[in-house]
C-alpha positions as CSV (number, residue, x, y, z in Angstrom):
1,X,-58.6,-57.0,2.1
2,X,-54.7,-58.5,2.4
3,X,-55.0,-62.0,2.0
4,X,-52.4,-64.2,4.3
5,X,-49.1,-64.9,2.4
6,X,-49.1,-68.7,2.3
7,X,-45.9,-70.6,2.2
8,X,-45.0,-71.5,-1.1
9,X,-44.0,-74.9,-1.5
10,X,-40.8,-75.9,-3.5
11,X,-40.6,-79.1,-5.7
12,X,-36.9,-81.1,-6.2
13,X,-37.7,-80.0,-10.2
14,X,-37.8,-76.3,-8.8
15,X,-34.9,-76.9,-7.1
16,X,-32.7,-78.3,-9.3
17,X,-34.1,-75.6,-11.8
18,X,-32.7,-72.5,-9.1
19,X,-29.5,-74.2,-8.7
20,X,-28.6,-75.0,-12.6
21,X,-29.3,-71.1,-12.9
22,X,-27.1,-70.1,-10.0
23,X,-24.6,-72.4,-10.9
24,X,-24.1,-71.4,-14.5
25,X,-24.4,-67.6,-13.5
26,X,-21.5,-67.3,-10.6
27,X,-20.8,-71.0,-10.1
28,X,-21.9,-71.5,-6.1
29,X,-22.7,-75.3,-6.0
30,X,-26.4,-75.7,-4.6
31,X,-26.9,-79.0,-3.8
32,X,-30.5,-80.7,-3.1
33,X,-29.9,-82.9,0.0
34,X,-28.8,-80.1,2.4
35,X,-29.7,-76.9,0.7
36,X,-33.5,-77.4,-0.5
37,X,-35.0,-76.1,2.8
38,X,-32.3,-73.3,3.5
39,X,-33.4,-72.0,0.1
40,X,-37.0,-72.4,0.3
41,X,-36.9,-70.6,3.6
42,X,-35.0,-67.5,2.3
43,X,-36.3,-66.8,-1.3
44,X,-39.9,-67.4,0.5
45,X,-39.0,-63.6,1.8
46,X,-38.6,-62.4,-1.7
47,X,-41.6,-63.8,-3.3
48,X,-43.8,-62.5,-0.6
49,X,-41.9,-58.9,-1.2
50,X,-42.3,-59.4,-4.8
51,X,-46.1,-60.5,-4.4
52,X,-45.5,-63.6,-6.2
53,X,-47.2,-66.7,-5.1
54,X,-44.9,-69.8,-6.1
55,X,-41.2,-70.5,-7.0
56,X,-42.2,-71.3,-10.8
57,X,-43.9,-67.8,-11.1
58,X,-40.2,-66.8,-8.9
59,X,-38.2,-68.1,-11.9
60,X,-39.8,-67.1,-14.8
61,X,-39.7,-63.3,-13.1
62,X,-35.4,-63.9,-12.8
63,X,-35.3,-65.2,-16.1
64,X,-37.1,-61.9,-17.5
65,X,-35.5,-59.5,-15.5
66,X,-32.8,-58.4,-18.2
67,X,-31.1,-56.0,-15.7
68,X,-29.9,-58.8,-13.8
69,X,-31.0,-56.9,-10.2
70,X,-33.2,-59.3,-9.2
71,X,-30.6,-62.2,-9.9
72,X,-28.1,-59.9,-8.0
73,X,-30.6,-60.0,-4.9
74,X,-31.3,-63.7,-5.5
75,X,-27.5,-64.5,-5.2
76,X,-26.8,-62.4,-1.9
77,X,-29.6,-63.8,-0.2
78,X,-28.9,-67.5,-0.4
79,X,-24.9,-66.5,0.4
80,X,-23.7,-65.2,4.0
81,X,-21.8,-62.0,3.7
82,X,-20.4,-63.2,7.1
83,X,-17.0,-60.9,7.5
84,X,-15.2,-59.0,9.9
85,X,-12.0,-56.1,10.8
86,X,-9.2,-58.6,10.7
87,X,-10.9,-61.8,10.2
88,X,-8.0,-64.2,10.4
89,X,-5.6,-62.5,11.4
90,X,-2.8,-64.4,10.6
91,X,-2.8,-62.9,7.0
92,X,-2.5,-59.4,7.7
93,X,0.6,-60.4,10.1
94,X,1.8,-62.3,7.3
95,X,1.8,-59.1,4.9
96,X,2.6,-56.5,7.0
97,X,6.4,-58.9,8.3
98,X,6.9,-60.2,5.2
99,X,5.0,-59.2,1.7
100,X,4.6,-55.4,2.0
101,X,8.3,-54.6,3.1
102,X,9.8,-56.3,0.4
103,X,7.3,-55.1,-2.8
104,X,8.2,-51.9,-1.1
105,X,11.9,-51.9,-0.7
106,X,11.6,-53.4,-4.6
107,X,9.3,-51.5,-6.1
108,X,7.1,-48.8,-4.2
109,X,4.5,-50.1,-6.1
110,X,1.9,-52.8,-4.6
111,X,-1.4,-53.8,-5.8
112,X,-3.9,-55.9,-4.4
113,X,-7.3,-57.7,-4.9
114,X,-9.5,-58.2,-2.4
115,X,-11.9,-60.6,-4.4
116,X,-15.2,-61.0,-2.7
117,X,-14.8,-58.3,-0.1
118,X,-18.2,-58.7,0.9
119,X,-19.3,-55.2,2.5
120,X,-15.7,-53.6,2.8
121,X,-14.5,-54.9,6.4
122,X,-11.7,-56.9,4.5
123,X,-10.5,-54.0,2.1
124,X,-10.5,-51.6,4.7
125,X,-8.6,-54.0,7.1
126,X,-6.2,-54.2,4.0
127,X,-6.2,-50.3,3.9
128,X,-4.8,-49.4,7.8
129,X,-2.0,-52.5,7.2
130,X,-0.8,-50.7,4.7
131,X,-0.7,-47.1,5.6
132,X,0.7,-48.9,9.2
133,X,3.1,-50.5,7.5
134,X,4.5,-48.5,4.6
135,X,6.1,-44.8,4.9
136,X,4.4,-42.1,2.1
137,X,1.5,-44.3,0.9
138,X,0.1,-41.0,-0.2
139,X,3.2,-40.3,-2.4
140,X,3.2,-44.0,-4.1
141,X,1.6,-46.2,-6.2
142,X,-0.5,-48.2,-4.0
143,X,-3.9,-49.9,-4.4
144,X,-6.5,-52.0,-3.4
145,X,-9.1,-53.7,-5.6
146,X,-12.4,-54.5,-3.5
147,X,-14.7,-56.7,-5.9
148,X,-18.0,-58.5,-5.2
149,X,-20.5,-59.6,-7.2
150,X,-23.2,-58.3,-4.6
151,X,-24.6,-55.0,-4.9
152,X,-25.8,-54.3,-1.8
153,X,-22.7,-55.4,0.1
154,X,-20.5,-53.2,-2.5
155,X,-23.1,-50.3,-1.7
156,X,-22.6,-50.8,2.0
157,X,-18.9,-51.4,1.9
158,X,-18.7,-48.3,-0.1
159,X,-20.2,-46.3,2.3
160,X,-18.1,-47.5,5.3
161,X,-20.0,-46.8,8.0
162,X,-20.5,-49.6,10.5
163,X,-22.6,-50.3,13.3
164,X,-20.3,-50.3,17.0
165,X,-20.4,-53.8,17.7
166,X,-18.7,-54.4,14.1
167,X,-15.7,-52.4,14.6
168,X,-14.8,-54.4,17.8
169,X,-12.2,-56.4,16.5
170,X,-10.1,-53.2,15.2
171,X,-7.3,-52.0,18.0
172,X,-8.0,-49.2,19.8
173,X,-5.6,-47.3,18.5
174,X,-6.1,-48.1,14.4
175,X,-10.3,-47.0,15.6
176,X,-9.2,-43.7,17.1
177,X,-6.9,-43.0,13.9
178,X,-9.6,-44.4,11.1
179,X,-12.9,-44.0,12.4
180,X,-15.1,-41.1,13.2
181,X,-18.7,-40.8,14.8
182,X,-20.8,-40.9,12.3
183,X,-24.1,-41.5,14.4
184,X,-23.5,-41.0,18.2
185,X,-27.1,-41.8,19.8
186,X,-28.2,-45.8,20.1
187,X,-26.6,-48.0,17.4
188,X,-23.2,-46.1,17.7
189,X,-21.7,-46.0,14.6
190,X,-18.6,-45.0,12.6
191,X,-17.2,-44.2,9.4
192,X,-14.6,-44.9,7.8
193,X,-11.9,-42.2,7.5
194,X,-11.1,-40.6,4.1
195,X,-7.4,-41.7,4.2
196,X,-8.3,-45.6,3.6
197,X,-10.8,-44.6,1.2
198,X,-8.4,-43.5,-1.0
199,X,-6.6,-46.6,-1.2
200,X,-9.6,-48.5,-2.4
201,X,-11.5,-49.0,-5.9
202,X,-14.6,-50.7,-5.5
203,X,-16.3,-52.8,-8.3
204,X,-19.1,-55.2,-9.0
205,X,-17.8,-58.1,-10.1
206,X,-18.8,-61.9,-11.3
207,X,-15.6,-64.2,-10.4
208,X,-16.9,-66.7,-13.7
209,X,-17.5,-63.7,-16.2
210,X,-14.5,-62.2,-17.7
211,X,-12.3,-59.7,-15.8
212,X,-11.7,-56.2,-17.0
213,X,-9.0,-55.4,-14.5
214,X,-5.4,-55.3,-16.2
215,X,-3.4,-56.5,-13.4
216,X,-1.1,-58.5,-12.4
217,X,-1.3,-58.5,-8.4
218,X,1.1,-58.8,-5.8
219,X,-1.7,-60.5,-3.5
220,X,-4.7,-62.0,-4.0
221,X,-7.6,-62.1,-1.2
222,X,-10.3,-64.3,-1.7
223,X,-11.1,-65.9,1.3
224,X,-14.2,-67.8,2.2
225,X,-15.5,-67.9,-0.9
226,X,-14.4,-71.1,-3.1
227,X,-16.3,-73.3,-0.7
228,X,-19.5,-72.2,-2.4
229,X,-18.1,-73.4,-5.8
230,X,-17.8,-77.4,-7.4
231,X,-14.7,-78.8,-7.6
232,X,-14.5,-77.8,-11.2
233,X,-14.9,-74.1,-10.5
234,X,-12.8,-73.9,-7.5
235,X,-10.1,-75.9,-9.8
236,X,-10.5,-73.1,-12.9
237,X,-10.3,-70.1,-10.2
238,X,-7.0,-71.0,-8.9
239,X,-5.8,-71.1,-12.2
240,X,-6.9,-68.3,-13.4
241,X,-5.7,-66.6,-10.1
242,X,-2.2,-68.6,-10.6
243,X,-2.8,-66.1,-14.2
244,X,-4.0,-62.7,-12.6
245,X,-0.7,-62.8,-10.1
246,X,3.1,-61.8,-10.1
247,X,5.8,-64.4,-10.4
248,X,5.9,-64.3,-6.2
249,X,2.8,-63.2,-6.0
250,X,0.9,-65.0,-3.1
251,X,-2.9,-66.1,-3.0
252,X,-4.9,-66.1,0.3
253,X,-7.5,-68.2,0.9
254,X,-10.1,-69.0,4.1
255,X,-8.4,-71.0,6.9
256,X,-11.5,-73.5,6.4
257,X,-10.5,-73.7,2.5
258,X,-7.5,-75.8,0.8
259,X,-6.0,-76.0,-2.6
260,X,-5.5,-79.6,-1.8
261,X,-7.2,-82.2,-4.5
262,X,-6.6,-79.4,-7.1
263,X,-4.1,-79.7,-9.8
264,X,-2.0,-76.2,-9.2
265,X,1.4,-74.8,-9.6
266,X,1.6,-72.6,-6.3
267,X,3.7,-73.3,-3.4
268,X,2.6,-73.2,0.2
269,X,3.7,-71.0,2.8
270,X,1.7,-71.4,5.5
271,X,-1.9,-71.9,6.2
272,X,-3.8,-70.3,3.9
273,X,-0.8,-68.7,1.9
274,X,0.0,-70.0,-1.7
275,X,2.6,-67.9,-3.4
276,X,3.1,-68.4,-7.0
């Protein structure tokens, strides 16, 4: 017999328990007053897929899960992977009138980080301004760095294949050149084209662990993320950013982000745009 799975209940000590973990592992800022319930309702799902029965019996199975997977899963379900083909647009207008020409009349050389890319709709964005914007991307050196410390997103944004309704926001013209029919009957969807692929390396990648990349960037991406994070964390991400960049090198942030309250040494541009 399958007994009924009875909501767990989940007690302020619990809480405060989940959050110090998920703090200290990737710094998002839980906090008791307006998060308790969101996160009771959503790792309710994995304990009843696990087959667990409370929160405590929840945490001592993260705690001994040495692979980290389950802490992976943990993480991406109390964040929203909310993204989109040209989310804020204003950026990629930004880079494609101003940055890109100039790295390219410089340098022919431009690299780029798209730092919580979520599943891929950023990078790929990043992808068609450049090959739009640049003459012989193929015959340069020219790269995007797509990080995110989600597995499943990366494994999704990897495989670049995306429901119709997704693609929506990408012009008419940039679909017909980028996209293919991947699945014609009911969801349409399409994949990504092989020429934007090759612009990308994908990564898995924990923004307050040590970064292997070698860098420096020409632009950073890492929009609608700080907001998640303290104070604190937001303030030691900028500067290691301010680090990971190119004297000129500009950071991009979410429209519903600032830098203001932070002590920092970049300039601002417009909304959004820090160059250092």
């Amino acid at each position: 017999m399958i007994r009924d799975f009875q909501q767990p209940t989940l007690s302020d000590e619990e809480f405060k328990r989940i959050a110090a973990l998920v703090h200290e592992f990737c710094g998002i800022n839980l906090t008791l007053a307006r998060q308790k319930e969101l996160l009771k309702s959503r790792l309710s799902k994995r304990l009843r897929a696990l087959g667990l029965r409370s929160f405590e019996d929840y945490l001592t199975y993260v705690q001994k899960d040495t692979s980290y997977q389950e802490f992976g899963i943990m993480i991406d379900v109390l964040t929203t992977n909310k993204t989109s083909f040209f989310r804020e647009p204003q950026h990629f207008v930004y880079l494609s009138r101003h940055v890109l020409p100039s790295l390219w009349a410089a340098t022919h050389k431009v690299r780029i980080w798209s730092a919580g890319c979520s599943s891929g709709e950023e990078p790929y964005t990043l992808a068609m301004v450049l090959r739009e914007t640049l003459a012989d991307v193929d015959g340069a050196d020219v790269r995007v760095l797509a990080t995110d410390i989600s597995p499943t997103v990366l494994e999704k944004a990897r495989a670049g294949v995306y429901e119709e309704s997704v693609v929506e926001s990408v012009p008419s013209g940039l679909l017909q050149k980028y996209f293919t029919v991947a699945q014609p009957t009911r969801p349409r969807a399409l994949r990504v084209n092989d020429s934007l692929r090759r612009l990308i390396r994908w990564a898995q990648l924990n923004l307050m662990e040590p970064w292997p990349m070698q860098g420096p960037f020409d632009v950073i991406l890492c929009r609608n993320v700080m907001f998640y994070f303290d104070q604190p964390t937001r303030h030691g991400l900028v500067q290691r950013f301010w680090q990971a960049l190119k004297p000129g090198g500009y950071l991009l942030i979410g429209h519903a982000e600032s830098l203001t309250g932070l002590s920092h040494e970049f300039r601002y541009v417009q909304p959004a745009t820090y160059q250092k």
